[in-house]
C-alpha positions in Angstrom: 134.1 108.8 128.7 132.8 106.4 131.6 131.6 103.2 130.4 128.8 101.5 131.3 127.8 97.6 132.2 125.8 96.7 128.6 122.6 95.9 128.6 120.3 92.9 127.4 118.3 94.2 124.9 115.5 91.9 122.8 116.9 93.0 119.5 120.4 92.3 119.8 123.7 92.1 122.1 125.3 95.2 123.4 128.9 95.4 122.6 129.8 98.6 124.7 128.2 101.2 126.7 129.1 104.9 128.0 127.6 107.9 128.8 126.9 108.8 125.0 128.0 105.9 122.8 126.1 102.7 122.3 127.4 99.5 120.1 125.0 96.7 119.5 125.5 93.8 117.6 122.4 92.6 114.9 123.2 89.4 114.2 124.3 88.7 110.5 127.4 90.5 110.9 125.1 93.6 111.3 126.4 96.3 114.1 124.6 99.3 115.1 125.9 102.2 117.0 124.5 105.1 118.1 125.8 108.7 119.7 124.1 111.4 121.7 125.4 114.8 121.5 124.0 117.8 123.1 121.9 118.8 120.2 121.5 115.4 117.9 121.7 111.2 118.0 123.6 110.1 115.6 122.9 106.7 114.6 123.8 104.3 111.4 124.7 100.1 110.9 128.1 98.8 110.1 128.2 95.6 107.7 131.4 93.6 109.3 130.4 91.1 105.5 131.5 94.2 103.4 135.1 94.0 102.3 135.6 98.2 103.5 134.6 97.3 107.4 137.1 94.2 107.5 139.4 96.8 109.7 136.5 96.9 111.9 136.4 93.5 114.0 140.0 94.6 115.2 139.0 97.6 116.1 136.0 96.1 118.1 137.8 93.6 119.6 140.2 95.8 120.9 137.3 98.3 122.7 135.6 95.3 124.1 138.7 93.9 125.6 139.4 97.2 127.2 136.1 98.2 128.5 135.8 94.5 129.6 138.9 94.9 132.3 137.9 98.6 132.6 134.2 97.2 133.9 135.8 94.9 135.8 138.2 96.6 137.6 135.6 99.7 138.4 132.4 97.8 139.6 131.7 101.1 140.9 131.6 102.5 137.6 129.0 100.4 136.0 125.8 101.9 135.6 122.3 100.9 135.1 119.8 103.3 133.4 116.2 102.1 133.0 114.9 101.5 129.8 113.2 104.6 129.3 117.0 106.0 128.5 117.7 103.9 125.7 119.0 105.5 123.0 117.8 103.4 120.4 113.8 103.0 119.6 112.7 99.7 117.7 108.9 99.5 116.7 106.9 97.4 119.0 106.6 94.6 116.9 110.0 94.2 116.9 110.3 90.0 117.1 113.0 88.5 119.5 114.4 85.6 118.1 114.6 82.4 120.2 112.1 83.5 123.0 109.4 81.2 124.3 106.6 82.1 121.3 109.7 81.9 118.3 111.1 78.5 120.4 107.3 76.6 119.7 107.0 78.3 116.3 110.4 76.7 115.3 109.3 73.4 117.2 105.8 73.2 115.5 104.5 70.2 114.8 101.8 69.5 111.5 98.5 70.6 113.5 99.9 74.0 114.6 101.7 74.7 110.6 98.3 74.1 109.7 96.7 75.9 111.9 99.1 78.9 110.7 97.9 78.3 107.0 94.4 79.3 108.0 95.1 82.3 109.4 96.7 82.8 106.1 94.3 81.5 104.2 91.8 83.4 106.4 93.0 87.0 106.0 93.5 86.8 102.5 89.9 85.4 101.5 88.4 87.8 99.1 84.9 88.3 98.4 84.3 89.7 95.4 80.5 88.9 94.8 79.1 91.4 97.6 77.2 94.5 95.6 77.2 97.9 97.1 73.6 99.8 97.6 72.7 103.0 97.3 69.7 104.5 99.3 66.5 105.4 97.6 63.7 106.8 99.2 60.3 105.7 98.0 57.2 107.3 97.3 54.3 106.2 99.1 52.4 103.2 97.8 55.3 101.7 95.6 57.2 98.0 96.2 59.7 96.9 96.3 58.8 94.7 93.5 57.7 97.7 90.8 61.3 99.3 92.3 63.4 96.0 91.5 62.0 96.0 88.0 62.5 99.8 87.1 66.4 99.5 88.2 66.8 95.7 86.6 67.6 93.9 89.9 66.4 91.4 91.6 63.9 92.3 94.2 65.1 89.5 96.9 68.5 91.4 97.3 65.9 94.4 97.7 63.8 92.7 100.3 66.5 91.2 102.3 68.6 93.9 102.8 65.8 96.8 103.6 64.2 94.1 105.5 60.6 94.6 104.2 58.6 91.9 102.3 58.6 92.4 98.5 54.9 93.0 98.0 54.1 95.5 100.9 53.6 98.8 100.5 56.0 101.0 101.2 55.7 104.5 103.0 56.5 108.0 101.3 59.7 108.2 102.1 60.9 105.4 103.6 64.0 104.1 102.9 65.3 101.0 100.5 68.7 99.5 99.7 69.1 99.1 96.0 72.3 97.5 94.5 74.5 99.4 92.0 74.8 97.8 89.0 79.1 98.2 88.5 80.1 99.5 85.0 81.2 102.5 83.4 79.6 105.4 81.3 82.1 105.3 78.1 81.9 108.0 75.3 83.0 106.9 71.6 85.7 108.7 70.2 87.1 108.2 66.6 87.8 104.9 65.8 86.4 103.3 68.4 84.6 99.8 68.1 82.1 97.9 69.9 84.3 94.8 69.8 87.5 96.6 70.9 85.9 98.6 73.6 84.6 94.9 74.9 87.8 93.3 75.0 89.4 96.3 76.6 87.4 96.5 79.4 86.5 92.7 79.7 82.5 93.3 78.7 80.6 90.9 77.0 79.0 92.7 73.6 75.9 90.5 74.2 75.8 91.9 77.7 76.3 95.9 76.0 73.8 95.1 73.4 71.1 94.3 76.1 72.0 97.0 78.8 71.8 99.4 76.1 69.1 98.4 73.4 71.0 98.7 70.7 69.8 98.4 67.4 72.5 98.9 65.3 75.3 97.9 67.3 78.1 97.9 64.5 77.4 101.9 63.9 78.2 104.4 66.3 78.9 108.3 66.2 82.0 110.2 67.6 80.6 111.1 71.4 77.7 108.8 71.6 77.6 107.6 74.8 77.0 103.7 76.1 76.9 102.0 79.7 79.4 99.3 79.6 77.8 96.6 82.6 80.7 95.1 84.8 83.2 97.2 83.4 86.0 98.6 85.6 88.6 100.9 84.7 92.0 98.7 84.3 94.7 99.4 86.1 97.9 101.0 84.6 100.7 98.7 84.4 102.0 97.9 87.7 105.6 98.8 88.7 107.3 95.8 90.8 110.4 96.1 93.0 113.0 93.2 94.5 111.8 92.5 97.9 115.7 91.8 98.8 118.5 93.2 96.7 120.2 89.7 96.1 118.3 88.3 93.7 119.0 84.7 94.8 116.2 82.4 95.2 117.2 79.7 97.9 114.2 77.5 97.4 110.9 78.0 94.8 107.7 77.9 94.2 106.7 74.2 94.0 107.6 70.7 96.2 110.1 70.1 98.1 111.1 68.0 100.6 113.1 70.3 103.1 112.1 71.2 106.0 109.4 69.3 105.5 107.9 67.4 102.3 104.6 69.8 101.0 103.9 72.4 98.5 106.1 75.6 98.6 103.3 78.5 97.8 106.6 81.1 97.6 110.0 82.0 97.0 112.5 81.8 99.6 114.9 84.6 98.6 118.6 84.8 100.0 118.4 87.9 102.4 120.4 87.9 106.3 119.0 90.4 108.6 118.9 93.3 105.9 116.3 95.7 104.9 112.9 94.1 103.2 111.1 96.6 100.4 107.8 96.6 99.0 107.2 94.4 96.0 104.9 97.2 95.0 102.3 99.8 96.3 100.3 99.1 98.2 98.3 99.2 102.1 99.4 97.3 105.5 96.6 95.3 105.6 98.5 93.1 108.3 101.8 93.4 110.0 102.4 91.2 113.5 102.8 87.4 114.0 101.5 84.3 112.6 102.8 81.6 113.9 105.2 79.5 111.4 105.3 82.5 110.0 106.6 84.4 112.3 106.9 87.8 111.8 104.8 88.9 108.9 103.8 92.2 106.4 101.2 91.5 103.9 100.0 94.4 101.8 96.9 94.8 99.0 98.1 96.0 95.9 94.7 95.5 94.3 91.6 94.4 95.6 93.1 90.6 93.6 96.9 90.8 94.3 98.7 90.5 97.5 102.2 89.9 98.3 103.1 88.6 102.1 106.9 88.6 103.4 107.4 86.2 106.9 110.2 85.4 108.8 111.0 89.1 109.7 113.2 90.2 112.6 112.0 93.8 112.8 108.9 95.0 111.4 108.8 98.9 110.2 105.1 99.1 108.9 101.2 99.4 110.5 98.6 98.2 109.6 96.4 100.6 107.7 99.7 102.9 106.4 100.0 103.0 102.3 103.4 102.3 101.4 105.0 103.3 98.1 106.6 100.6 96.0 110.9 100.3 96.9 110.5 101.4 100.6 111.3 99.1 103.5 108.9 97.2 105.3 110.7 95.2 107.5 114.1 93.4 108.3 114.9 89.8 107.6 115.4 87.2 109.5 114.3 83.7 111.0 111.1 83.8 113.1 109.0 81.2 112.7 109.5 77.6 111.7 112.5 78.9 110.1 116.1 77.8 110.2 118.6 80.1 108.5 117.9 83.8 107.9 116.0 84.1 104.7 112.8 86.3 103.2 109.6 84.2 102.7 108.1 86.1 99.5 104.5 85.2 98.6 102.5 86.3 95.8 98.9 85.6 96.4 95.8 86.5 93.7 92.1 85.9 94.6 93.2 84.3 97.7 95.6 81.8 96.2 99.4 81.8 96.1 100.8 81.9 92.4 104.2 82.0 91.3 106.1 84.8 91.7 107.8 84.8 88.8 104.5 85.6 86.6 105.0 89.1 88.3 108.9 90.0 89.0 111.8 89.2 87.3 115.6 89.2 87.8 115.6 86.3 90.3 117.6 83.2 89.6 118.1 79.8 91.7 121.2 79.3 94.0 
């Protein structure tokens, strides 16, 4: 076993070095080691907090003290490999505490928090009023205005988006953009009502009366079919996770005065430099930093519901990947304007932050 001069690494201090073995401490009482044999790399953390590992500090202490002198004595010995040898691969948005970007983040002044809320408040806008359009090709002579009124839409939306004046003739043919009127095609089945098919899928009955020319809306036969406007499917009931397994929020949702006097949009949960898991399913839809922030993971549960976790110290996740609901996302820490190791957990609907608690439970106050 020749032991080597430790390297600095960005994600954490290098304990001791050979030819096969590497120790690196996490912070948080969190070590890493890692082992290269001929055919594997074994690799695995060591929690120094956790009452079985109290044996280990002794043991450590005793290794670094004796490949400190050994180092010492055998200059010779000590050997650099470049980086490409490291046994160990982070993700690349790995965040390094304390460097020149964390330093200003933690030093950030009103304008540049700010500033950091609207790139917040600018990836999670949601526009929910934009149609979708299908193509239809038209026969020669019609307008767009005899088109509009055979598929009951407006003929502006039409005209602006096939860019050709609502009167005009159109050529056999050519192309127009026509909106899709959302809903669903539902089928009556025994015991079905008009009223309770409304409230299920959030339809006004006035609204299903018109669409469908009913007559006689209070009678209806077993497999008669009706087009509920605006209707979407609902979602089944979601399944939610703890973001952190300690269940200890540290500060809530709601004002307070510490670090700074403002609105808390989020929980602070009680979580040093340990695995971060997926409040639900969901897709990356951003992962990287954001200045008081630090490092962050959002992901889209729904095309209304968010949840957003800051402060990381490692980031595990892309955007664009689906995650499933219980898997880690990240690692904890205190990037940012941050000043203890902690999970920043956000629950965000329509674009607004709302109180986490209206979705998971099982979290109490320190």
């Amino acid at each position: 076993m020749i032991f080597q001069k430790p390297r600095k690494l960005p994600h954490g201090r290098e304990l001791l070095r050979t030819n096969h073995f590497s120790l690196i401490y996490l912070g948080g009482g969190t070590l890493h080691y890692s082992y290269v044999t001929k055919k594997k790399l074994i690799y695995g953390n060591i929690e120094l907090n956790q009452n079985r590992y109290k044996i280990i500090p002794l043991l450590l202490l005793t290794i670094i003290i004796s490949s400190s002198l050994f180092i010492m004595s055998n200059p010779s010995k000590a050997i650099n490999h470049p980086d490409s040898d490291e046994l160990i691969i982070f993700s690349d948005e790995e965040a390094v505490e304390e460097d020149e970007r964390d330093v200003r983040a933690k030093k950030g002044d009103d304008k540049f928090l700010e500033e950091t809320e609207e790139k917040k408040k600018n990836l999670l806008k949601v526009d929910r009023n934009t149609p979708k359009f299908k193509s239809y090709y038209a026969h020669s002579g019609e307008t767009i205005e005899e088109i509009a009124a055979r598929y009951k839409v407006s003929p502006d939306i039409i005209s602006k988006k096939s860019n050709h004046p609502i009167t005009a003739p159109l050529k056999d043919k050519q192309i127009v953009f026509i909106p899709e009127k959302p809903g669903i095609l539902y089928k009556f089945k025994l015991g079905d009502t008009l009223a309770s098919i409304a409230s299920f899928y959030k339809v006004s009955i006035d609204d299903i009366i018109r669409e469908n020319e009913l007559d006689g809306p209070d009678i209806f036969s077993v497999g008669q079919k009706i087009f509920l406007p605006g209707a979407v499917i609902p979602d089944p009931p979601p399944v939610w996770f703890r973001p952190v397994p300690s269940g200890v929020i540290t500060s809530g949702y709601g004002w307070r005065t510490y670090p700074r006097t403002q609105f808390h949009e989020a929980w602070d949960l009680k979580a040093s430099y340990e695995p971060v898991f997926a409040a639900r399913s969901g897709r990356v839809i951003y992962s990287g930093w954001m200045g008081g922030y630090g490092n962050v993971v959002i992901l889209e549960h729904t095309s209304e519901l968010k949840t957003l976790y800051a402060h990381n110290s490692r980031l595990y996740v892309r955007e664009g990947e689906y995650v499933q609901g219980g898997k880690p996302i990240s690692k904890s820490g205190c990037t940012g304007f941050c000043f203890g190791a902690h999970l920043h957990f956000e629950v965000i609907k329509n674009g607004n932050s709302v109180n986490p608690k209206t979705y998971i439970k099982g979290f109490y106050p320190r």
